[in-house]
N, C-alpha and C positions, 0 to 999 in steps of 0.2 A: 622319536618321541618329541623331538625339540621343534620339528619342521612340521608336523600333524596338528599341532593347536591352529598354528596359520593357515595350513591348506582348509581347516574346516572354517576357521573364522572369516575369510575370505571366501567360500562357497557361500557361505550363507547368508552372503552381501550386507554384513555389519560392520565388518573390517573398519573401512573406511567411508565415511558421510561428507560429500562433497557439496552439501547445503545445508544450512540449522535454518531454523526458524523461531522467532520470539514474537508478543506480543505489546504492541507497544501503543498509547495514545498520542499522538502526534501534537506541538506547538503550534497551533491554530488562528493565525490573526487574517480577519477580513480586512482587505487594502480599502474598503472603499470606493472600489471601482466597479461598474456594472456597464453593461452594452443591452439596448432592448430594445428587437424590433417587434412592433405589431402588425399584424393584416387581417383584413378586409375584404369583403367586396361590396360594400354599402358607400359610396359616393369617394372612397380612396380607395389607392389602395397599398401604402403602408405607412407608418408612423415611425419614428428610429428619434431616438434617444440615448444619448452615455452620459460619460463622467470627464469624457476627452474632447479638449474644446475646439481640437481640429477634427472629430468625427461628425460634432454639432456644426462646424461651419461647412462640412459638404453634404451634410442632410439636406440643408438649404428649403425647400418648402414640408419635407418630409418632417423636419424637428418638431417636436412638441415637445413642451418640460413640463415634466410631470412632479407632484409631491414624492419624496423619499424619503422613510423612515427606517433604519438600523440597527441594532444591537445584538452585543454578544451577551452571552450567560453561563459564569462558570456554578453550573447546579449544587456541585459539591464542592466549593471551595479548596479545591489542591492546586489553584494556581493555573490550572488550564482552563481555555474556553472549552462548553462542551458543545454549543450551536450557535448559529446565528438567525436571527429574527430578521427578514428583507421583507420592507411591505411598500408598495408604489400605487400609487393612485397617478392614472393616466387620465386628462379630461378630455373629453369624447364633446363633439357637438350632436345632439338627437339624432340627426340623418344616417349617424356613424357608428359602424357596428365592428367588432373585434373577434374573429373567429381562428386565431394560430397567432402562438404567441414564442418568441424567443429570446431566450435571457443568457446570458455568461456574466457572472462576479470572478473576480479574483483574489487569492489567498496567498498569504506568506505561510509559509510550511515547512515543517521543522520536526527530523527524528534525532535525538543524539543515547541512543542506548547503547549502541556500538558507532559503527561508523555516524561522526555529525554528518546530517544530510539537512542542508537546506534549500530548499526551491521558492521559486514562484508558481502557483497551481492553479486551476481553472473548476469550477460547475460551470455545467452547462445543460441547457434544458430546450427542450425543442417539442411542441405542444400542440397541436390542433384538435379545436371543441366541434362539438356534434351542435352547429348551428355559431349565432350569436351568442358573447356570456355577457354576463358583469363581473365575474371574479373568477381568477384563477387560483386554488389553493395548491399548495406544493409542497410534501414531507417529505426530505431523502436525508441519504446519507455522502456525506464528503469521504470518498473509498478511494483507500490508497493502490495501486496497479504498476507492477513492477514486469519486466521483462528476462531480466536474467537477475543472480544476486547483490546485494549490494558487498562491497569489500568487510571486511570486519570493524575496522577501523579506519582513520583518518577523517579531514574535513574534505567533505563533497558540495560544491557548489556550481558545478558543472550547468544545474538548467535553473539557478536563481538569477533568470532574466526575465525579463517582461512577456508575459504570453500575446499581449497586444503593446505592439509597437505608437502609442498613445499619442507622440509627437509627429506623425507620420502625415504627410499632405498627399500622401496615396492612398484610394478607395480600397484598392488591395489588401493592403495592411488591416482592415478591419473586415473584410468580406469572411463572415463565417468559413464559406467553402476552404478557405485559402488557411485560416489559422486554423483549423484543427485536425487539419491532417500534416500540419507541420507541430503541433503541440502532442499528436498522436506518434512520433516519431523518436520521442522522447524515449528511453528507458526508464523513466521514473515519473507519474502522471498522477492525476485523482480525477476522480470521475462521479458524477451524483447519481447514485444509484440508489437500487431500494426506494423509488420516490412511488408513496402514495397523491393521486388527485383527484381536486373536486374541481369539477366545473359548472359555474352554477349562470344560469342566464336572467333572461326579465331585467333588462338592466334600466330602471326606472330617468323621467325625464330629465335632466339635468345634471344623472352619475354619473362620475368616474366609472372606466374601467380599472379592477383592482386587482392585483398579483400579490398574495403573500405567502413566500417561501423560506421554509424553516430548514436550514443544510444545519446535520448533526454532524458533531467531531469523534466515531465513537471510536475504540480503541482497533487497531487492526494488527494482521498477521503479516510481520514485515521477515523477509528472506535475506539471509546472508552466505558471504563464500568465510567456510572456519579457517585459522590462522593454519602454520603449522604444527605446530608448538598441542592448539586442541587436536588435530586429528591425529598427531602422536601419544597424545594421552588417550584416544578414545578407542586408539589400536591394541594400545599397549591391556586397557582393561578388557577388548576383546579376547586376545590372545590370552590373557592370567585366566578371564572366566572359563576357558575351555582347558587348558593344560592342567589347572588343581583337579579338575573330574578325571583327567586322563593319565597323572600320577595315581591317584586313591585306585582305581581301577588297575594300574599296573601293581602296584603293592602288591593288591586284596588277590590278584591271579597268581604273581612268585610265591604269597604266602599260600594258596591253596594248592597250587602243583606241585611244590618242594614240601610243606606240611605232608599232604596225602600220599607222596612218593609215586607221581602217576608219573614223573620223568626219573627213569633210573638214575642215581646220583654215588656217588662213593666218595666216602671220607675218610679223609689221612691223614695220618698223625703228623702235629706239629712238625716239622725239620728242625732238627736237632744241631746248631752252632757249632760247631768244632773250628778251635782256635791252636793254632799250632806255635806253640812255643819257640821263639828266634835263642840262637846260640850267641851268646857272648863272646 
């Protein structure tokens, strides 16, 4: 009876949970930083833009600076951002037309419910319109993407490094191709997913081409490895919830076998103590 609560609590693979899961809104600060190339095939053919002044020194005829505007917005005041507001206005000469657009920001990024995790994290968006536009709109979400669990606790800072190496006089170092499938190797990443867009054309004489893209912070389903300490208590209540049915059930059988007398039984009288008196 003692070894049956575990055989069945363990068949029935509750026993032990080798990953929990919680839900958490992540510390969301936009660095400031964006990479953005534009293309064409109307008299160029591409445009390139950052925030890194050695990316802007080897764009060299490609650079064009564009207007940029920012901000975060905590909706509900608890202290977190819950998105960011990116709006860029690129100035276009008439003859120049914009049909594939490509953007990566980066974000300081931060879970501390159990294990602190802080990184450095990337959106990235990669966009080609059905013709020439004037505007790109862009709703997504900043989605957290995990590989295996995180620890329980301790501080993790393992990938709070630079997803773009900003001080770099290598082309390398910023070639889309090159960083994100080294930022995809990560075991702890975010990704802008969920993106609604509009692409809207007619881009009238003398416009900008315009990008404005809203990255939400919303709250996400982050994974972790339980301590010891929890998967022994969540054994320990596996094992009690199956044993208390499996005592009430042995009870209720000895009281009905022995009650109904369907196993013959005989009763006998107390033994009777005889003490035998010592001689002095």
């Amino acid at each position: 009876l003692v070894t049956l609560p575990y055989i069945i609590a363990y068949a029935s693979e509750g026993m032990w949970i080798f990953e929990r899961c919680y839900r958490q809104q992540a510390d969301v600060k936009f660095k400031h930083e964006a990479y953005v190339l534009l293309q064409g095939s109307s008299g160029f053919s591409q445009l390139a833009w950052s925030t890194s002044q050695e990316f802007n020194r080897m764009a060299q005829k490609r650079l064009r600076v564009p207007t940029v505007k920012s901000y975060e917005v905590d909706s509900n005041n608890d202290g977190r951002n819950d998105y960011l507001q990116f709006e860029l206005e690129m100035p276009l000469r008439d003859t120049e037309a914009i049909d594939h657009v490509a953007i990566a920001t980066t974000f300081d990024y931060r879970l501390n419910y159990m294990a602190d995790v802080v990184m450095e994290s990337m959106a990235y968006v990669d966009y080609t319109g059905s013709g020439s536009g004037s505007e790109l709109f862009l709703d997504g979400q900043l989605s957290f993407v995990q590989r295996d669990p995180l620890p329980w606790s301790g501080y993790r800072a393992q990938y709070n490094v630079p997803v773009f190496n900003s001080s770099s006089v290598q082309a390398a170092a910023y070639d889309f191709a090159n960083v994100i499938p080294a930022y995809l190797d990560r075991n702890e990443t975010t990704v802008y997913s969920n993106v609604h867009s509009v692409w809207k054309s007619d881009r009238g004489a003398g416009q900008p081409f315009t990008i404005k893209m809203r990255v939400r912070y919303n709250a996400e389903r982050i994974c972790y490895r339980p301590a010891f300490w929890q998967e022994l208590k969540n054994g320990w209540i596996q094992y009690v919830a199956v044993l208390l049915p499996l005592l009430w059930i042995a009870r209720y059988v000895q009281w009905f076998v022995f009650g109904n007398q369907i196993v013959e039984s005989i009763a006998e009288p107390n033994a009777i103590l005889r003490v035998k008196p010592h001689a002095h």
